[in-house]
C-alpha positions, 0 to 999 in steps of 0.5 A: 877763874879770871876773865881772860879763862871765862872770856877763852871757855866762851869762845870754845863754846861758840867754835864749837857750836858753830862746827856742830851748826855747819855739819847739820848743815852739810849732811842736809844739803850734801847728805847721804841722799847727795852722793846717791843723786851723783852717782844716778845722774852720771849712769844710764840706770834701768831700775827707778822707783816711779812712785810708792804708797803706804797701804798701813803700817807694815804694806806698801805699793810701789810702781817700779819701771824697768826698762820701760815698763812699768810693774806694780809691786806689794811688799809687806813684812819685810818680803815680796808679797806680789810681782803684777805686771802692768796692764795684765789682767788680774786672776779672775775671781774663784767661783764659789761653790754652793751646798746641793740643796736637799732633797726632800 
């Protein structure tokens, strides 16, 4: 191998790279989150995610507001575990019912 060939298989190498380095840092700054912010910023949209939080490993809250209101939603496992309108008032809490005491 000569240094012409070593000299050619460097160059490849630093093209190469160079295209890797590019790409990375493309999909960063016009990822896949890039074309979602095109096509919302063009549209009037009724549904947004307003904020969300990570209860554990497998729940979550999350505020969605849809059409100017705002509703609390729980999901967990993969499913919709509750739908609670905002500023309704929760269920009151069951009554607990006790054993009749003994009579003795």
């Amino acid at each position: 191998m000569d240094v012409v060939e070593f000299i050619r298989a460097l160059a490849a190498l630093a093209v190469t790279l160079g295209l890797i380095g590019l790409a990375a840092w493309a999909l960063r700054k016009f990822g896949p989150d890039a074309v979602g912010r095109l096509i919302t910023a063009r549209q009037d949209r009724r549904l947004r995610v307003v904020e969300s939080l990570a209860l554990d490993p497998t729940r979550r809250l999350i505020v969605v507001s849809l059409d100017g209101e705002e509703r609390l939603v729980l999901l967990g496992d993969g499913r919709l575990l509750d739908w609670t309108p905002r500023g309704v008032a929760a269920a009151p809490p069951a009554q607990t019912v006790s054993a009749p005491e003994p009579v003795a």
